[in-house]
C-alpha positions as CSV (number, residue, x, y, z in Angstrom):
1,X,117.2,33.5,12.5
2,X,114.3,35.6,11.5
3,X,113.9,33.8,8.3
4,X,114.5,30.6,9.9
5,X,111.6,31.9,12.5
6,X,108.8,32.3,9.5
7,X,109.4,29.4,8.3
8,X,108.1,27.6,11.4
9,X,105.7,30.1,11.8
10,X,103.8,29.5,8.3
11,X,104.4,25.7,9.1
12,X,102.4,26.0,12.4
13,X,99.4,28.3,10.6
14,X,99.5,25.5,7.7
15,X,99.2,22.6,9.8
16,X,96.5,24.7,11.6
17,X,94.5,25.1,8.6
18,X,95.0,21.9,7.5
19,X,94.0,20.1,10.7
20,X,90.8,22.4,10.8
21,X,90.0,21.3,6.6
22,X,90.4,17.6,7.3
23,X,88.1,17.9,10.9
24,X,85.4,19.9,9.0
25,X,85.6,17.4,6.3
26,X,85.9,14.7,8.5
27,X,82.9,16.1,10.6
28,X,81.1,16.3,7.1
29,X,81.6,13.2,5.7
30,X,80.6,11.4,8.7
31,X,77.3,13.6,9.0
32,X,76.3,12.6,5.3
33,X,77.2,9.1,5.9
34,X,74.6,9.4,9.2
35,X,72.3,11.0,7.0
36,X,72.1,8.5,4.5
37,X,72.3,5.7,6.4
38,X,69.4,7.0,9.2
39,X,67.1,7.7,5.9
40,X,67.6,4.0,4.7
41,X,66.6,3.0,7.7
42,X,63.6,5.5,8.7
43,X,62.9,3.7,4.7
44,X,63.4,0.3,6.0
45,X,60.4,1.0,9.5
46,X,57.8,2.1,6.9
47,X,54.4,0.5,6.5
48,X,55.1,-1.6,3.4
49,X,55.0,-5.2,4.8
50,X,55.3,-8.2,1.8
51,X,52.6,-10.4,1.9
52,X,53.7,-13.8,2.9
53,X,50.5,-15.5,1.0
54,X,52.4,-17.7,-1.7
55,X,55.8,-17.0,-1.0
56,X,58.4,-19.5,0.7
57,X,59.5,-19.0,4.0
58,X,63.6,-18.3,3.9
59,X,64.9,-19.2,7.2
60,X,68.3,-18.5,7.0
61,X,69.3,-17.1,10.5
62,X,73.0,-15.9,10.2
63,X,74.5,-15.9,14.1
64,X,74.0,-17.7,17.6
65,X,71.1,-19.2,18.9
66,X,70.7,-17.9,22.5
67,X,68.2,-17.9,25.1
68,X,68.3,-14.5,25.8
69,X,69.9,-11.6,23.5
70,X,72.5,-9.2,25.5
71,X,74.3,-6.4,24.8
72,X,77.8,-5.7,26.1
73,X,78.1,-3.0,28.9
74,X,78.7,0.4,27.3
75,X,77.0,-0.2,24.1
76,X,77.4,3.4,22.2
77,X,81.6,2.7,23.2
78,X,81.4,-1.3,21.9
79,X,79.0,-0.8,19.4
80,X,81.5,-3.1,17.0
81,X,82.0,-5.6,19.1
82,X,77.8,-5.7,19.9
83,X,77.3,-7.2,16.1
84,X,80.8,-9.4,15.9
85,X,77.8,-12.3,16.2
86,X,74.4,-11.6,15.8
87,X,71.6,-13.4,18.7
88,X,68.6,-15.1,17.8
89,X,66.7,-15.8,20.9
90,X,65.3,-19.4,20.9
91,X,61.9,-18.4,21.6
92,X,61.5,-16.3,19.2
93,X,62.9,-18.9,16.6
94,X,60.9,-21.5,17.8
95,X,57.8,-19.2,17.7
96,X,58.5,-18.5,13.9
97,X,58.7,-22.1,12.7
98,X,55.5,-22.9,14.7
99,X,53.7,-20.1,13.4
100,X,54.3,-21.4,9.8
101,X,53.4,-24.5,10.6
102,X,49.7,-22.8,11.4
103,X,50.1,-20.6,8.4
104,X,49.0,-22.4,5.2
105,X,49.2,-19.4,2.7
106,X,52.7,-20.3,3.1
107,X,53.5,-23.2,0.3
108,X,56.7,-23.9,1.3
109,X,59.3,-23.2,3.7
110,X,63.8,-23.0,3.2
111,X,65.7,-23.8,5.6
112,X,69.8,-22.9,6.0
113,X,71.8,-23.4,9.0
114,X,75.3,-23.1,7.8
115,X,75.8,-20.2,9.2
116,X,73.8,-20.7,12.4
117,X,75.8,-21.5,15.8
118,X,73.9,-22.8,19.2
119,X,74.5,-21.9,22.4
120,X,74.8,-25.9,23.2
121,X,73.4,-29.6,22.1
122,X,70.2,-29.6,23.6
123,X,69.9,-25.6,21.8
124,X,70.6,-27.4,18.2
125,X,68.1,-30.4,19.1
126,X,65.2,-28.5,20.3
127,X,65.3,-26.1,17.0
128,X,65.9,-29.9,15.3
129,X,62.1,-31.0,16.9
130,X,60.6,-28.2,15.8
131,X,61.7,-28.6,12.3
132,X,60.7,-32.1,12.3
133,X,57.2,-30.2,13.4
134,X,57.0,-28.1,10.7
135,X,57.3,-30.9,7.9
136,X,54.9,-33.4,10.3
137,X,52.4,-30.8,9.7
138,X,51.8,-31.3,6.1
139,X,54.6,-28.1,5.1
140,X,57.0,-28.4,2.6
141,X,60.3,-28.1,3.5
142,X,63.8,-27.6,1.5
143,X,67.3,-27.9,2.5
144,X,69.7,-26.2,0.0
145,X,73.3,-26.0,1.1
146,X,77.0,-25.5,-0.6
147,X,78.3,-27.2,2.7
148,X,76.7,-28.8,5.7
149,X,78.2,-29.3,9.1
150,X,77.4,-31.6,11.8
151,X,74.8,-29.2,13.4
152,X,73.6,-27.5,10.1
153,X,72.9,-31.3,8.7
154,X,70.7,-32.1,11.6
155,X,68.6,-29.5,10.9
156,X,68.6,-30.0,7.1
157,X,67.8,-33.7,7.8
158,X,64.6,-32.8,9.3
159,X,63.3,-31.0,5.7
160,X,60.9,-33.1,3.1
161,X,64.7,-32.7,0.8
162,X,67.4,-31.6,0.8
163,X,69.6,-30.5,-2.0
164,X,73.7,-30.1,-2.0
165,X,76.3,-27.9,-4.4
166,X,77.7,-31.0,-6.7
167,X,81.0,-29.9,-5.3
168,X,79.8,-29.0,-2.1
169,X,80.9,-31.3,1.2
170,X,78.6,-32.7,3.9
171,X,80.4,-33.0,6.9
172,X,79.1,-35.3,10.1
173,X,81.7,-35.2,12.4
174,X,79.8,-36.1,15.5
175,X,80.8,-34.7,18.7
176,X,84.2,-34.6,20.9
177,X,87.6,-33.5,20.1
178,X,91.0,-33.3,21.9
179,X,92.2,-31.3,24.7
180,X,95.7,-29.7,24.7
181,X,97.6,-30.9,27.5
182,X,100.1,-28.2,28.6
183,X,101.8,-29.2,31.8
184,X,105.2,-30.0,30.1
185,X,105.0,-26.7,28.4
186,X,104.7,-24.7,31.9
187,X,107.7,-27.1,33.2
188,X,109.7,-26.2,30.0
189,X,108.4,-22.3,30.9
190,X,109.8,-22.7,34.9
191,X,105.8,-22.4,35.9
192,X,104.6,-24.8,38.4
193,X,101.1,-25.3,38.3
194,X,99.8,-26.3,41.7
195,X,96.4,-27.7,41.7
196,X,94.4,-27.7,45.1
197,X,91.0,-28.6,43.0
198,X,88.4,-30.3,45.2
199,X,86.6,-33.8,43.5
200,X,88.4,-36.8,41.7
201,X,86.2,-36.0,38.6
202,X,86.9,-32.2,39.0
203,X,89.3,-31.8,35.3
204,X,88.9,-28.0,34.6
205,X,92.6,-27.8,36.0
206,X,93.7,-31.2,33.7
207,X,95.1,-29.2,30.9
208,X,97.5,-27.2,33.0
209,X,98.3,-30.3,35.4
210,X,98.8,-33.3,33.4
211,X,99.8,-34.6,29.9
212,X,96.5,-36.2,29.2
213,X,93.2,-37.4,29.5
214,X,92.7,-38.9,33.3
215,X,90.3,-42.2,33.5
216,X,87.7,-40.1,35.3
217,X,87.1,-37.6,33.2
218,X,87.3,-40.2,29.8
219,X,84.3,-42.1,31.8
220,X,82.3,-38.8,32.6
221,X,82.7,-37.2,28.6
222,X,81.6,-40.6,27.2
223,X,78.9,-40.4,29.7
224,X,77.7,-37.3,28.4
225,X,78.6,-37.7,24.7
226,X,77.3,-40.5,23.8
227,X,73.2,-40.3,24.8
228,X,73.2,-36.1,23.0
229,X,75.5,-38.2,19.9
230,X,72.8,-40.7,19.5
231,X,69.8,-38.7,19.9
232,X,71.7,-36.4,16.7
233,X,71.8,-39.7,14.9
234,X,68.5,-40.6,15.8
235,X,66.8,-37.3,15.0
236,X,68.8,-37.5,11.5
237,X,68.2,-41.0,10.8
238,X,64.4,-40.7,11.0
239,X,64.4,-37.7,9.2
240,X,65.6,-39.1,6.3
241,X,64.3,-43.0,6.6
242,X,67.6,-44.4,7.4
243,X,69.4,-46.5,10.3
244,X,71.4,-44.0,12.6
245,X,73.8,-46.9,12.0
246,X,74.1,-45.1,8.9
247,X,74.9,-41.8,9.6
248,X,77.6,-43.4,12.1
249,X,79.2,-45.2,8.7
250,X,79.3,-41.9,7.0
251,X,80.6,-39.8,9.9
252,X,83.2,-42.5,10.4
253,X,84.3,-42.8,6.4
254,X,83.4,-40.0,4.7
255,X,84.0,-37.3,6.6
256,X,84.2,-33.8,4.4
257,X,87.5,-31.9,5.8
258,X,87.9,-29.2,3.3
259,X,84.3,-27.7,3.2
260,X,84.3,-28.0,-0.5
261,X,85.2,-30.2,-3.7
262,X,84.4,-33.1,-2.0
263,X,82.9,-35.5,-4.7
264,X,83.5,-38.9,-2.9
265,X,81.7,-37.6,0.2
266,X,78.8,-35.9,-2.2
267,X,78.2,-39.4,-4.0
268,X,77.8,-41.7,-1.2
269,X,75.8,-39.0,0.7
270,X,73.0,-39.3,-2.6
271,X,73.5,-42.9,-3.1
272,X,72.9,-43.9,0.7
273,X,69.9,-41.0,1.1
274,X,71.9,-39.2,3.1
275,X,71.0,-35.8,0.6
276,X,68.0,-35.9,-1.9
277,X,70.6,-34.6,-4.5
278,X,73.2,-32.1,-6.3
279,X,72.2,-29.2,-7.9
280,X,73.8,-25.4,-8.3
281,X,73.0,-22.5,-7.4
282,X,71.4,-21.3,-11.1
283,X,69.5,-25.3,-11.2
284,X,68.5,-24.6,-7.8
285,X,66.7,-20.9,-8.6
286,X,65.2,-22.6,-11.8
287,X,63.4,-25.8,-10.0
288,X,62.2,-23.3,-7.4
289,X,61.2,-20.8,-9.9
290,X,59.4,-24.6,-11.7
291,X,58.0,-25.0,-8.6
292,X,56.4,-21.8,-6.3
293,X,56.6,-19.1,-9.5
294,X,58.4,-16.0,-10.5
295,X,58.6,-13.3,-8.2
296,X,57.4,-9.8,-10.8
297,X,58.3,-8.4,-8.1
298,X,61.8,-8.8,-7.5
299,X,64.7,-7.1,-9.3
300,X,66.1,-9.8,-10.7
301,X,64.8,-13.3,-11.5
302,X,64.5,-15.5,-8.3
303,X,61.1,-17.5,-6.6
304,X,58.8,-16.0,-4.8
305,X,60.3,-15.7,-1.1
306,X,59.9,-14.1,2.1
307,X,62.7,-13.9,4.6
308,X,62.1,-14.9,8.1
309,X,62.8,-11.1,9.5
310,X,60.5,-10.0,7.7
311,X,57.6,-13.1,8.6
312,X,58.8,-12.5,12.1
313,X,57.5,-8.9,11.7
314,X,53.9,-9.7,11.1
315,X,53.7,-12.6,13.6
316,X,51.1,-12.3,16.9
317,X,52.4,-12.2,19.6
318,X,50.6,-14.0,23.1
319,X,48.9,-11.0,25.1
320,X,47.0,-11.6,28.7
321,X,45.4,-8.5,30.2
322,X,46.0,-9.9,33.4
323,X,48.4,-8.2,35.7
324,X,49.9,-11.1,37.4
325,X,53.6,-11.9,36.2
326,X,55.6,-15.2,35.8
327,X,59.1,-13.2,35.9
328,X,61.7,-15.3,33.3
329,X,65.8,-14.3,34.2
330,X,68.5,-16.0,32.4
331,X,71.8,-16.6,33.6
332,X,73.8,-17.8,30.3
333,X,77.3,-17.9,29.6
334,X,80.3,-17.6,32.6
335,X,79.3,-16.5,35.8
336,X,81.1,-13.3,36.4
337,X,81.0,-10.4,38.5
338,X,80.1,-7.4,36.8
339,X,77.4,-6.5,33.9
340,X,75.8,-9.1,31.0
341,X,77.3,-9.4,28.1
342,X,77.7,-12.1,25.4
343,X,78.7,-15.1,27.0
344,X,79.3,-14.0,30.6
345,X,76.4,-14.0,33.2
346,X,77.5,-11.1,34.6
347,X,76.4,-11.0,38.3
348,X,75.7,-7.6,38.7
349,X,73.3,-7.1,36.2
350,X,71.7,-10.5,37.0
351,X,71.1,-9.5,40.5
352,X,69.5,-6.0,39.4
353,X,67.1,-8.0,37.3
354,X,66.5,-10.3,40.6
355,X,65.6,-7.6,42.8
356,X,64.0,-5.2,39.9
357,X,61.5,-8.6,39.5
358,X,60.5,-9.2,43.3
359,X,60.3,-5.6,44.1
360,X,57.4,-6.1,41.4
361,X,54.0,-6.5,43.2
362,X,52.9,-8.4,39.9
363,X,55.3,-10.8,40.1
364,X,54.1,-14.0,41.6
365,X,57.2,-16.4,40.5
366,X,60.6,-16.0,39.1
367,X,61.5,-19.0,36.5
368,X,65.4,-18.8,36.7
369,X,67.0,-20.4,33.1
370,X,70.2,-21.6,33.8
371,X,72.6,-22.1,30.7
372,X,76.0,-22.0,32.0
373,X,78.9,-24.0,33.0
374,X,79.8,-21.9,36.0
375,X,82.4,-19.7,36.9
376,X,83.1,-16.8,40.2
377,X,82.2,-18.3,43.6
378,X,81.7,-14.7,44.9
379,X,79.3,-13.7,41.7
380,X,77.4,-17.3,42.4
381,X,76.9,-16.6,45.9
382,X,75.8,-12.9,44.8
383,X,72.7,-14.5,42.7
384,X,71.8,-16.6,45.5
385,X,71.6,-14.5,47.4
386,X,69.3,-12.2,45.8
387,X,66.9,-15.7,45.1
388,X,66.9,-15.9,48.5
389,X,65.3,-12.1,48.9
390,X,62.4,-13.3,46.7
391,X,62.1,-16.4,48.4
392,X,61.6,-14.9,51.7
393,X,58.6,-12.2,50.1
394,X,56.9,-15.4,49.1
395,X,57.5,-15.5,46.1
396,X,58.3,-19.3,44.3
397,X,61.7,-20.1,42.3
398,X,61.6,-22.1,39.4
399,X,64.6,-23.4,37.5
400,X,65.2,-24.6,34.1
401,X,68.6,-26.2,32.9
402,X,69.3,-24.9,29.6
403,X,72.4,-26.5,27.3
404,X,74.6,-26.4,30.6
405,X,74.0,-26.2,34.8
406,X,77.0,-27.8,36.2
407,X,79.3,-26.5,39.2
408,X,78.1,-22.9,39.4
409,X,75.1,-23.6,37.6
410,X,74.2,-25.5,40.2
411,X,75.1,-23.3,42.6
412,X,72.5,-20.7,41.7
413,X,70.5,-23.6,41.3
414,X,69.9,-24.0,45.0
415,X,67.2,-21.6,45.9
416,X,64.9,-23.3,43.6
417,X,61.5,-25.1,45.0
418,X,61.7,-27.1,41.7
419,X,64.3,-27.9,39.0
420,X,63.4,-28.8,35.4
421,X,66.1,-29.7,32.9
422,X,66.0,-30.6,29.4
423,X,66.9,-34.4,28.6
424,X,70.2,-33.8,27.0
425,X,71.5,-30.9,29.6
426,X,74.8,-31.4,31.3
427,X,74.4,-30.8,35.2
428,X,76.6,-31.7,38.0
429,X,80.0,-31.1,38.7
430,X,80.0,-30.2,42.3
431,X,83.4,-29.5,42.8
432,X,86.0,-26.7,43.2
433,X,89.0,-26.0,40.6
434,X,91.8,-24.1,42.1
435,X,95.8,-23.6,40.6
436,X,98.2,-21.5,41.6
437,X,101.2,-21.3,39.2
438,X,104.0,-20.2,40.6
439,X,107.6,-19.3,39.3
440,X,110.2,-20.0,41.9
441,X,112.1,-22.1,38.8
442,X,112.0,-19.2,36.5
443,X,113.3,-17.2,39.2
444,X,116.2,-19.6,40.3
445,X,116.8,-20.2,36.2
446,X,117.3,-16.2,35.6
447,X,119.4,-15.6,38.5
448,X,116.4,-13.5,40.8
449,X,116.7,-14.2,44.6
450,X,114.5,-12.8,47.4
451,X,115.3,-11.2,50.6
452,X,113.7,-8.8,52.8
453,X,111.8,-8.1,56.1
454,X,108.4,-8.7,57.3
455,X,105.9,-8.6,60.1
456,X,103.8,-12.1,59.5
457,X,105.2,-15.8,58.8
458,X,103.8,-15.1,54.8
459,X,103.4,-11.3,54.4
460,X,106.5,-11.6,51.8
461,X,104.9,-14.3,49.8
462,X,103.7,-13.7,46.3
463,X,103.5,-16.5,43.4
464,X,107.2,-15.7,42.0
465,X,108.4,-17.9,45.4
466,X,108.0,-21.6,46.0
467,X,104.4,-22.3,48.4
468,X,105.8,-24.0,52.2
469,X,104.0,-26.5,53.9
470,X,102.1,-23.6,55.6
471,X,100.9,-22.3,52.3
472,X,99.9,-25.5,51.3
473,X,98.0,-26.2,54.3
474,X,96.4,-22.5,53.3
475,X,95.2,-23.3,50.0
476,X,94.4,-26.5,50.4
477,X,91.8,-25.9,53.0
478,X,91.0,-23.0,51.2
479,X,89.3,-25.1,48.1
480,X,88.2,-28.0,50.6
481,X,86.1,-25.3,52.9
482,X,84.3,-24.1,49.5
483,X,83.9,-27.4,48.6
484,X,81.9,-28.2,51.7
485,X,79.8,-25.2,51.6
486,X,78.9,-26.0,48.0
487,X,77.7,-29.4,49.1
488,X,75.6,-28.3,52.1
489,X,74.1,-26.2,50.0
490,X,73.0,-28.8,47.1
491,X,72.0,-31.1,50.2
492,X,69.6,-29.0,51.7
493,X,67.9,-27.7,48.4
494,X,67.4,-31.1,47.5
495,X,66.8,-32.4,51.0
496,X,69.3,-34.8,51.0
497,X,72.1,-35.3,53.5
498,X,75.8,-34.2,53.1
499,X,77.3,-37.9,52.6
500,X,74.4,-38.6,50.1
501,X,75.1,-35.2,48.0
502,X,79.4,-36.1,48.2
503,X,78.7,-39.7,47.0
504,X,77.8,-38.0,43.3
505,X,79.7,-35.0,43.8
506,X,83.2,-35.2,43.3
507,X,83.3,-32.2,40.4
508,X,81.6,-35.3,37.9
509,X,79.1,-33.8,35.1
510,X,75.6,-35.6,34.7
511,X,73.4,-36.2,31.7
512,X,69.9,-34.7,32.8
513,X,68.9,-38.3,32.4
514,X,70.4,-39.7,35.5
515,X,70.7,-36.2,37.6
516,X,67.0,-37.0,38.0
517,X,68.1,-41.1,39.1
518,X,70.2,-39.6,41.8
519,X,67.8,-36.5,42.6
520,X,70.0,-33.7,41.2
521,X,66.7,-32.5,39.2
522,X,63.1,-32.2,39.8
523,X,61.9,-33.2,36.8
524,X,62.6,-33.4,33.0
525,X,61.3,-30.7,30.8
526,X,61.8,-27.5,28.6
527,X,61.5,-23.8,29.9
528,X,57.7,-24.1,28.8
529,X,57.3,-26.6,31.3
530,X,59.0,-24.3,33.9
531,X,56.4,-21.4,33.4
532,X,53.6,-24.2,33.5
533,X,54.7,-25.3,36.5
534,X,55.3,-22.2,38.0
535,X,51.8,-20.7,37.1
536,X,50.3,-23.8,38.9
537,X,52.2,-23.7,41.9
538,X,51.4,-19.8,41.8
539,X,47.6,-20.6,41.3
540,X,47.8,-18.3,38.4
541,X,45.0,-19.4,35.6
542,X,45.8,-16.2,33.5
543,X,49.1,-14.7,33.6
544,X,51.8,-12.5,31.3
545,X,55.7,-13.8,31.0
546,X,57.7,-11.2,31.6
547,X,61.1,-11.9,29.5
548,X,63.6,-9.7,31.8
549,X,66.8,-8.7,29.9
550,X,69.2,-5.7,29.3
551,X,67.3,-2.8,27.4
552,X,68.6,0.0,25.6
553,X,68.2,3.5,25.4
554,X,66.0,4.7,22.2
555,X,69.7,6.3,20.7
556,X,71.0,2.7,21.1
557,X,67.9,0.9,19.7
558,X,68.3,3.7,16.6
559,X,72.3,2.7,16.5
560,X,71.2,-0.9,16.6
561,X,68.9,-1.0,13.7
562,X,71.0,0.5,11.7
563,X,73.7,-1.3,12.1
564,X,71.5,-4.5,11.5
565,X,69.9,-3.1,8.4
566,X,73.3,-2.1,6.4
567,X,74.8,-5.0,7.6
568,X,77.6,-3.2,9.1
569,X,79.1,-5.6,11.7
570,X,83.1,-5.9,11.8
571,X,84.4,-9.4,12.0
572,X,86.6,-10.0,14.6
573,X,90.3,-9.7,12.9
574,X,91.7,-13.6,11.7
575,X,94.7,-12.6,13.2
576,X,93.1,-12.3,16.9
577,X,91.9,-15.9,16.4
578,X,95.3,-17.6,15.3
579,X,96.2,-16.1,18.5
580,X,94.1,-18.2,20.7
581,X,96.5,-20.7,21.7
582,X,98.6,-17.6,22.7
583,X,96.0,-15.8,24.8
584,X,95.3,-18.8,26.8
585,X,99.0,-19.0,28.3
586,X,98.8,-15.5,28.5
587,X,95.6,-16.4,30.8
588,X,97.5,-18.5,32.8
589,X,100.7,-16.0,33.7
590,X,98.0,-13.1,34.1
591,X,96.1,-15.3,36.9
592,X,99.6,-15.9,39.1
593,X,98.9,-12.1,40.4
594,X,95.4,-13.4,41.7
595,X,94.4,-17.0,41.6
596,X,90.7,-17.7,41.9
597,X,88.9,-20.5,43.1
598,X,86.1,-21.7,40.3
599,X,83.1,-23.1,40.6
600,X,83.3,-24.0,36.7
601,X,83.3,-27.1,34.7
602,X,85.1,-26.5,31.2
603,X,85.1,-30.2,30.9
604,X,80.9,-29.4,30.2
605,X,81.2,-27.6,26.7
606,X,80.1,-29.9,23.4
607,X,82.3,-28.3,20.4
608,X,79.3,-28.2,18.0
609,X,80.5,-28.4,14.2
């Protein structure tokens, strides 16, 4: 027993000693690797700036193009999931191409979007205009590409040429897709999905209640496809001298599938000018080379370059010693209650960033960009709210429609004393979506049966039982009293009465085009016209924009650069993706604890290729 004893005794000190080696050499390796990696980057904010005189302009932006760049809440604790997808702000992108369009040291400028997403159509076109910009103002510009998409063509269409891998693919696939219909999948499940959505045109809900595409909503997409569709074409077209006619050919014939080895699709893009030419990666560093010089100083042979981070670096920025304000908030991505984070207008922080900008004596008008497709009723009404503070201190409320305003875009639209939205921006959708699944089939089909005793007609009721005729009078003038609030708001912000406002309500999305026909929308016009406006209206001749967004604290900002300059982002795990199609039912049972009425329209979102 003794023996058996110390045994376990020199077990427990060796495991001891061991855990304390492997912690101290844990600690140690992870110091060094801090060590190295904070020195690299202490390296990387030196003085030493490469002159840009003679050197082409790479602009190769790897990530989403955003309005506004967030962080998720708790940065330090979701510091991986922070650089899953890097955020290039628009502004600042359309700043850059602008400022070498002024620059002519600069021969020649690259462009590369294949790995560039936008946060919607009207995003991808406005980036598209400024191209077209940079090469109206006398600057070269060169499109290289192994593959192009839709989105990453219609920027490359807007350079003086543009070059392809000869085994490369260009792929127009235009705009659209298919839904998946899922109502006979609940019924096989047991689920009942009962839908007390408010507005004919109102198809959030569609997927989970039907087994395909109502008449409604195949009128409202075409609506809204086929204007952003042909202004693509059109921007395309003319960048290359063609008919958009045909780039509708080649997107109809020759689309490229496979993102590689597609010859066909490569030889009638270069026989029909949809691409200058092929060449590969080596021919395309030699006619460069041929072209702008050899870079001496670069460590292997290549052209003289300059990326766009680094251009970006040495770039003016505008600077107004006044002290009057124009105070810019965005709201992008699903309204939700809580903090900002990539993709979800978190209400919370919106709010802080409300009040933090009218409790500003500087601040003499809020513009409010809107890019979202809606979402919370509660977190709406919390952003309104808070408009309505600023209001009230005198202070004027802008808005500019971004990519997407509909349902509670529009919402937290209706404080505004003017409304500006881009021609291509989907708006609208003044309606409520509302299910509540409910399992009384499952229940019956596994053998569960309820039985008990309570004090009020429903207090027993929870979504495993059937919904009574009660219930159903419940619900259903739950979503109907929400629907009228929503359109007695829209009515009297655009001084319209409540018949007038339900006529084009209905939960149907609008074009920016004819929101402004049926007096949805001021006016039509970009952010920049927003701030314009507002200065005016302000009687503000010099004034600073003040950008208002989530900051972080200097160990963040240190943790940040870092990551960005050793390029040490995670990608989000293939296996989490191929599991989409799973999370979304998993959505769906998770929402029968606590169904939520939405101000959202999912039927809004363009799937950009």
């Amino acid at each position: 027993m003794n023996t058996l004893k110390s045994i376990f005794s020199w077990i427990g000190r060796f495991l001891e000693k061991t855990r304390t080696v492997m912690l101290n050499l844990g600690t140690a390796i992870t110091l060094i690797f801090f060590a190295i990696i904070i020195i690299g980057t202490l390296k990387s904010f030196g003085p030493e700036i490469k002159d840009p005189s003679g050197r082409v302009l790479s602009i190769n932006p790897k990530g989403t193009v955003v309005d506004q760049e967030v962080f998720n809440y708790d940065f330090l604790i979701n510091l991986g999931a922070n650089f899953s997808m890097d955020q290039i702000q628009t502004r600042d992108l359309i700043r850059l191409i602008r400022a070498a369009a002024d620059n002519e040291d600069i021969p020649a400028v690259f462009i590369d979007f294949s790995s560039t997403d936008f946060a919607g159509p009207t995003t991808a076109i406005n980036i598209a205009k400024e191209l077209k910009a940079l090469r109206e103002s006398g600057k070269r510009v060169i499109a290289f590409n192994d593959r192009l998409s839709t989105t990453s063509y219609l920027m490359a269409s807007q350079a003086s040429e543009i070059w392809i891998h000869p085994v490369g693919s260009v792929s127009i696939r235009g705009l659209g897709g298919m839904r998946a219909y899922r109502k006979e999948l609940y019924e096989n499940l047991k689920i009942n999905v009962n839908n007390y959505s408010e507005g004919d045109f109102k198809s959030a809900l569609d997927p989970d209640t039907r087994i395909d595409m109502s008449e409604n909503d195949r009128m409202q997409r075409e609506a809204l496809l086929n204007p952003i569709w042909n202004k693509m074409k059109f921007l395309m077209a003319e960048g290359r001298g063609i008919k958009a006619d045909d780039i509708q050919s080649f997107a109809d014939n020759y689309i490229g599938i496979f993102g590689e080895a597609e010859i066909g699709n490569i030889a009638y893009a270069e026989k029909n000018n949809i691409i200058d030419g092929t060449k590969s990666f080596p021919e395309f560093r030699q006619y460069m080379i041929q072209e702008f010089g050899l870079d001496e100083e670069a460590e292997t042979k290549t052209y003289k370059t300059i990326s766009y981070i680094e251009y970006a670096k040495q770039i003016d920025k505008d600077f107004s010693n006044s002290e009057d304000q124009i105070a810019v908030i965005t709201a992008e991505g699903a309204i939700m209650k809580g903090d900002i984070s990539q993709g979800v207008a978190g209400a919370n922080g919106i709010v802080k960033q409300i009040r933090s900008a009218h409790e500003n004596k500087n601040t003499k008008a809020i513009v409010f960009r809107i890019n979202s497709p809606g979402g919370s009723v509660i977190a709406s009404e919390m952003m309104r709210d808070e408009l309505f503070v600023a209001k009230r201190k005198g202070i004027d409320v802008i808005v500019s429609m971004g990519d997407y305003a509909a349902s509670g875009g529009v919402y937290i639209s209706t404080p505004a004393d003017f409304i500006f939205a881009e021609p291509t921006t989907i708006t609208g959708s003044i309606g409520v979506a509302i299910a509540i699944p409910t399992l009384e089939n499952a229940m019956d089909y596994i053998g569960v049966n309820f039985d008990g005793v309570v004090t009020s007609k429903n207090g027993g009721w929870d979504p495993t039982q059937a919904i009574n005729d009660d219930l159903d009078k419940i619900f259903s003038s739950w979503g109907a009293n929400i629907y009228d609030r929503f359109i007695n708001f829209v009515a009297e912000s655009r001084s319209q009465s409540y018949e007038e406002i339900k006529s084009i309500a209905g939960g149907r999305v609008w074009i920016a085009t004819s929101a402004k026909k049926i007096g949805l929308i001021d006016e039509i016009g970009g952010i920049d016209d927003a701030i314009t406006y507002a200065a005016k209206i302000a009687e503000l001749v010099d004034y600073q924009v003040e950008y208002y967004g989530e900051e972080l604290s200097p160990e963040e900002m240190i943790l940040k650069k870092l990551f960005e300059n050793f390029d040490l982002s995670p990608e989000q795990p293939k296996v989490l993706l191929a599991l989409n199609g799973l999370a979304r039912l998993y959505e769906t049972l998770t929402s029968i604890k606590e169904p939520k009425a939405l101000l959202t329209c999912k039927d809004c979102l363009v799937d950009l290729d």
